[in-house]
C-alpha positions as CSV (number, residue, x, y, z in Angstrom):
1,X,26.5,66.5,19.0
2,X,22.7,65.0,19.1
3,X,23.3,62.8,16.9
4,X,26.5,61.3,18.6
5,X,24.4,61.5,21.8
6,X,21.6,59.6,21.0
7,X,23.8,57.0,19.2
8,X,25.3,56.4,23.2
9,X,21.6,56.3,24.5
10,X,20.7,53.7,22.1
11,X,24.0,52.1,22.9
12,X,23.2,51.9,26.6
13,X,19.8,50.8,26.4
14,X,20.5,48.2,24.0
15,X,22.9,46.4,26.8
16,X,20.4,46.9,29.5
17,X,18.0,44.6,27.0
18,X,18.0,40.8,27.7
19,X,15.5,39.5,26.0
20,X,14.0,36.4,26.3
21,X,15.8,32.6,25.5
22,X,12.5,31.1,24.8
23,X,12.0,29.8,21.5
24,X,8.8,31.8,20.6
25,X,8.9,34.9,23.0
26,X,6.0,36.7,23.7
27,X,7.5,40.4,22.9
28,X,5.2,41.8,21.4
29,X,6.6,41.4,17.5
30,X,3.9,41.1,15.2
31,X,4.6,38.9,11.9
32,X,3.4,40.0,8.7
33,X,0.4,39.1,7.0
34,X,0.8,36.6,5.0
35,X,1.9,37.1,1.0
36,X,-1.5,36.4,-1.0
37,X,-1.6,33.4,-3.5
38,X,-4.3,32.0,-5.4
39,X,-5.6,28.2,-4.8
40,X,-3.2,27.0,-8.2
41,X,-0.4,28.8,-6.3
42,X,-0.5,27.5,-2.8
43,X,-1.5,24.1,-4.1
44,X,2.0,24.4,-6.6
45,X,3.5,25.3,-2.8
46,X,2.2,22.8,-0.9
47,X,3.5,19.8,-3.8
48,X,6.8,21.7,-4.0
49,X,6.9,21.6,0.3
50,X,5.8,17.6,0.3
51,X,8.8,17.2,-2.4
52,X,11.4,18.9,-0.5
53,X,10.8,18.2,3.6
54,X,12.0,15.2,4.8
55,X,9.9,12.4,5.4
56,X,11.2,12.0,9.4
57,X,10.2,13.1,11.5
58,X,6.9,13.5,10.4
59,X,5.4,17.0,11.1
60,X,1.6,17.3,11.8
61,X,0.2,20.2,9.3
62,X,3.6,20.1,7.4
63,X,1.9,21.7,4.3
64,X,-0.1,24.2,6.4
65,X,3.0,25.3,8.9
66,X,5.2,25.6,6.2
67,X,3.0,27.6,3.9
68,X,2.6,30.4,6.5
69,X,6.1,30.2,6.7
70,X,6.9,30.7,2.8
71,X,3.7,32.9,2.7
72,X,5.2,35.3,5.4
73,X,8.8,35.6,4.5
74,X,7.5,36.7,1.0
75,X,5.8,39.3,2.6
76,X,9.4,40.7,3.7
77,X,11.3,40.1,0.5
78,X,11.7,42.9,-2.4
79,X,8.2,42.6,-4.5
80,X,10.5,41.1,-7.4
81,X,12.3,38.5,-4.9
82,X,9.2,37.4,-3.9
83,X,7.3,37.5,-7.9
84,X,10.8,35.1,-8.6
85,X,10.0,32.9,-5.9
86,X,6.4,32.4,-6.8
87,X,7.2,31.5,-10.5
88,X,10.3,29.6,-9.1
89,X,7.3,27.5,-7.3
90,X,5.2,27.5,-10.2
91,X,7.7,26.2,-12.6
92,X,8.6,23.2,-10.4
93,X,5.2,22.4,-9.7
94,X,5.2,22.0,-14.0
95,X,8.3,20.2,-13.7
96,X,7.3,16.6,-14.7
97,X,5.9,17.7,-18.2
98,X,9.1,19.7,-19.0
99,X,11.4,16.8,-17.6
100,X,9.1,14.8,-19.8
101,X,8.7,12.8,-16.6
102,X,5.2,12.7,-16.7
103,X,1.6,14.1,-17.6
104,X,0.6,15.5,-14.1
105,X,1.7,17.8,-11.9
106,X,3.9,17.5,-9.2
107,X,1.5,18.5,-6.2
108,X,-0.4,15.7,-8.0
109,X,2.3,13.2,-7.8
110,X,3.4,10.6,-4.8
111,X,5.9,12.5,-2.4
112,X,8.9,10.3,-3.0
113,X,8.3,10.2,-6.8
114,X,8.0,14.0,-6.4
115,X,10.5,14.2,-4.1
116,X,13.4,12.3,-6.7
117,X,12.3,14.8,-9.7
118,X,13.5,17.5,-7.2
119,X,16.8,15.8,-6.5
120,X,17.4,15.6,-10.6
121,X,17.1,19.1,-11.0
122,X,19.9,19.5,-8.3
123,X,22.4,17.4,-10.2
124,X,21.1,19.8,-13.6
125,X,23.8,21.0,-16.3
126,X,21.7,24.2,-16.3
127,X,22.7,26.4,-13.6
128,X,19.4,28.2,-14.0
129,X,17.7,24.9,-12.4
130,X,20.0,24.2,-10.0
131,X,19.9,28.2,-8.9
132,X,16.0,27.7,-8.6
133,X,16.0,24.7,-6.7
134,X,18.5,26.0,-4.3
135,X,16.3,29.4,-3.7
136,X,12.9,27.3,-2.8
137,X,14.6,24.6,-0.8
138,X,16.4,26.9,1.1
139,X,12.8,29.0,2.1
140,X,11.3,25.6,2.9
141,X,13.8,24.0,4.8
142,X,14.9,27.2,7.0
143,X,10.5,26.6,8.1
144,X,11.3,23.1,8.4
145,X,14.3,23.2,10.9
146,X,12.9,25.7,12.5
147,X,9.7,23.6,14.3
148,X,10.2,23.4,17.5
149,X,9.5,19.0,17.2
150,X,12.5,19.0,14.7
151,X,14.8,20.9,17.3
152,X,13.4,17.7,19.9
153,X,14.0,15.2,17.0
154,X,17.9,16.8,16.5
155,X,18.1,17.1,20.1
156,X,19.2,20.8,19.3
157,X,19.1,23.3,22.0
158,X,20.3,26.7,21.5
159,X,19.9,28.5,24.7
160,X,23.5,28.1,25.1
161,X,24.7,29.4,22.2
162,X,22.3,32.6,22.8
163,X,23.7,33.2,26.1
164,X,27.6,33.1,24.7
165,X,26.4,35.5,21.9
166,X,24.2,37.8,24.4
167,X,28.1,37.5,26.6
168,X,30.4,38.5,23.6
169,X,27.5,41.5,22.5
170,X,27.7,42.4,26.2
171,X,31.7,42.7,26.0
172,X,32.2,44.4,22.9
173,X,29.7,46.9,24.3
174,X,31.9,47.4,27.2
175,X,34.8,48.0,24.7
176,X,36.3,44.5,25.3
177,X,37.5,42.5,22.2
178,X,36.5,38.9,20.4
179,X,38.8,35.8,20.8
180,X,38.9,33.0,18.4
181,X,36.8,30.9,20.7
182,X,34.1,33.6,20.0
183,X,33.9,32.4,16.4
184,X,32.8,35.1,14.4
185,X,35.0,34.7,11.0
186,X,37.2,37.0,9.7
187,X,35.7,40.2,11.4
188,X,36.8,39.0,14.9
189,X,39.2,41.9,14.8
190,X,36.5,44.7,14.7
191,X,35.7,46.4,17.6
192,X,32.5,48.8,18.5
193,X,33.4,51.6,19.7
């Protein structure tokens, strides 16, 4: 009977909380420290993050910003997912000398030399590659697209799509139901009750 009660408080006070739609509100959420590497590792990182951001727009501090980015979400991954993701890094920094592409490094090398050895691995017969690729791209980039001068450059606003999803939570609280235009896949049909 507690329990079941204190599941409706938290219910309630959950749709009394609005929130903020700024991009970077100040409530009070305090990030994680970042995950500790040594000088090899973060300068692996920062050759791996020249390689895979774009070269438009160009970011000021790209290396820096998304290192604490990387560096941070480590910090909330499993201890194994984020030992993988550091090797993962590590291995493509040494990929030139196993691609036999070249004697250095690739934080050593140009950015769009570097940046074309990356784009070979993707088009790899070995899955293993492709898998890694796929895992430190995607770490980067979700940094990358999420600068706020990126959102300017794409001319991407989300405030509007946080006040439809803050709408439909609001509903479903009240016991209402989705609708197609709420577009939320093949679990539209659920409802909270």
């Amino acid at each position: 009977m507690i329990s079941k009660m204190n599941e409706q408080n938290k219910i309630e006070n959950a749709a009394d909380m609005r929130g903020s739609l700024e991009r970077h509100p100040n409530d009070g959420w305090v990030m994680a420290d970042p995950y500790p590497l040594n000088k090899n590792s973060v300068r692996a990182l920062h050759g791996v993050i020249r390689a895979i951001c774009p070269l438009e727009p160009n970011l000021p501090d790209l290396e820096g910003r998304m290192e604490t980015h990387v560096r941070r979400s480590m910090r909330y991954m499993h201890p194994i997912l984020a030992l993988g993701l550091l090797i993962a890094i590590r291995l493509l920094d040494w990929a030139p000398f196993w691609r036999f592409k070249g004697i250095t490094r690739l934080h050593k090398m140009d950015r769009l030399d570097a940046s074309e050895l990356l784009a070979s691995l993707a088009h790899s017969r070995l899955t293993v590659l492709r898998t890694l690729l796929m895992g430190v791209r995607a770490i980067v980039n979700t940094g990358f697209y999420d600068q706020d001068e990126i959102h300017e450059h794409l001319d991407y606003h989300p405030q509007e799509w946080m006040r439809n999803r803050i709408e439909l939570r609001d509903r479903l609280l009240s016991g209402g139901s989705t609708t197609d235009a709420d577009n939320i896949g093949p679990y539209s049909h659920i409802r909270i009750d």
